[in-house]
C-alpha positions in Angstrom: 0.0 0.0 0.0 1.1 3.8 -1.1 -0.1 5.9 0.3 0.1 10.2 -0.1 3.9 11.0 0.1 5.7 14.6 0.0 8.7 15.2 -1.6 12.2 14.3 -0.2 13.2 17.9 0.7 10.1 17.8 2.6 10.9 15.0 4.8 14.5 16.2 5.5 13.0 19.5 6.5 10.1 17.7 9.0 13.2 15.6 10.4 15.0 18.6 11.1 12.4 20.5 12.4 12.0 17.8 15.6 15.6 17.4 17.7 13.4 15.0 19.7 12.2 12.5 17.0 15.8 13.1 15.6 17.4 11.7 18.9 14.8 9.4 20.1 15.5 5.5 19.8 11.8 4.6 20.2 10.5 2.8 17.3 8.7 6.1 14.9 4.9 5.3 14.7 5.6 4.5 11.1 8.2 2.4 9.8 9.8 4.0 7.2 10.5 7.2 9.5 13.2 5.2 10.9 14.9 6.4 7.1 14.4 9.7 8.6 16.7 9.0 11.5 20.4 10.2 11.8 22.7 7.5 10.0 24.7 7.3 13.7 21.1 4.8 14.5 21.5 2.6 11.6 23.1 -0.5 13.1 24.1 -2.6 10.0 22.8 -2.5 6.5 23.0 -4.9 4.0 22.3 -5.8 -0.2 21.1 -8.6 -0.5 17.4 -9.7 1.6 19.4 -13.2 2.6 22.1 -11.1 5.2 19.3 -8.9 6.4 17.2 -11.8 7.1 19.9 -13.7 8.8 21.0 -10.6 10.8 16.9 -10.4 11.9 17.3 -13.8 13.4 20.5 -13.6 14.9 19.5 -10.2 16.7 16.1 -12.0 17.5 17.9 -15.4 18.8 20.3 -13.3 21.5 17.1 -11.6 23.1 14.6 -14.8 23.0 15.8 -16.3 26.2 14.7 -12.7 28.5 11.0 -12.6 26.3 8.4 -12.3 29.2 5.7 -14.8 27.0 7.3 -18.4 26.8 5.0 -18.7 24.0 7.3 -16.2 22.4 10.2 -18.2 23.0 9.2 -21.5 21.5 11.7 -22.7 18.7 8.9 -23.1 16.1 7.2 -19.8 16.9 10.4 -18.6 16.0 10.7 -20.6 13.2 7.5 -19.3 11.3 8.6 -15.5 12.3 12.0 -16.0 10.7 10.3 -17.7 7.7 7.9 -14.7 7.5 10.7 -12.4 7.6 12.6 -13.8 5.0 10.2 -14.0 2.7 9.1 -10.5 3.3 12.4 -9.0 2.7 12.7 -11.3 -0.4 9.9 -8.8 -2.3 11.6 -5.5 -0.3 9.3 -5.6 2.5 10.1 -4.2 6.2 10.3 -6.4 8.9 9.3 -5.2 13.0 8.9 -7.6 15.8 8.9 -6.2 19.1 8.6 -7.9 22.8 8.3 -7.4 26.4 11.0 -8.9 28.3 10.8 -10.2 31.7 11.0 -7.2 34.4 9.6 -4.1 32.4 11.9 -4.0 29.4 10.7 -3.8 25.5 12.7 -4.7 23.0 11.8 -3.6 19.3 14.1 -5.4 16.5 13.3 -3.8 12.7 14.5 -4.1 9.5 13.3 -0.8 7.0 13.8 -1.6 3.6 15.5 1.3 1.3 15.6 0.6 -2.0 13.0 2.9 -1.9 11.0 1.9 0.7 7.4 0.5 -0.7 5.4 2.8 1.6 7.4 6.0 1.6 9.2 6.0 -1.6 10.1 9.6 -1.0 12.0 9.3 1.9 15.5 9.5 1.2 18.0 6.7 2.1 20.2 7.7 4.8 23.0 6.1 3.3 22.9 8.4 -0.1 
């Protein structure tokens, strides 16, 4: 789905505009604003959908074992989330998965396609 975009310029200049969002590390209400974020958040990027996938899983895997559902940390559950993931980032999809932790922690793990993004075409890579 596509929805109404603004131009690229436009984005930079609503990024800008917020130090806030800028600095913030909470997940943006929509994915593709994490494209929007300073370059210093980006923790790896990658070309081709089969490393992004594998880095989703790996980052998923270390975290499982503090999730606060057990459901959540059932190997088969898993399975079918990194199934859905890599299939999803085979067609240039985004991938989010997020999950409380025991004690009161979140944990929010997100892969934003850029190549351009399907939802927000306009916003800039922050790579280029």
């Amino acid at each position: 789905m596509v929805v109404r975009d603004i131009s690229a310029q436009e984005w930079k200049q609503i990024a800008a505009a917020s130090p806030a969002f800028m600095a913030s590390e909470v997940p943006p209400l929509e994915v593709p604003h994490w494209l929007l974020r300073p370059a210093r958040m980006i923790k790896a990027t990658f070309e081709a959908p089969d490393r992004a996938s594998a880095w989703y899983k790996r980052q998923v895997s270390e975290v499982s074992p503090a999730f606060a559902a057990h459901r959540d940390k059932d190997p088969s559950r898993q399975a079918e989330w990194f199934a859905t993931a890599d299939g999803r980032l085979r067609w240039g999809g985004d991938v989010v998965g997020g999950w409380y932790l025991r004690g009161t922690g979140f944990v929010s793990v997100q892969v934003v396609a850029c190549s351009p993004n399907r939802i927000r075409p306009t916003i800039p890579c922050p790579m280029h």
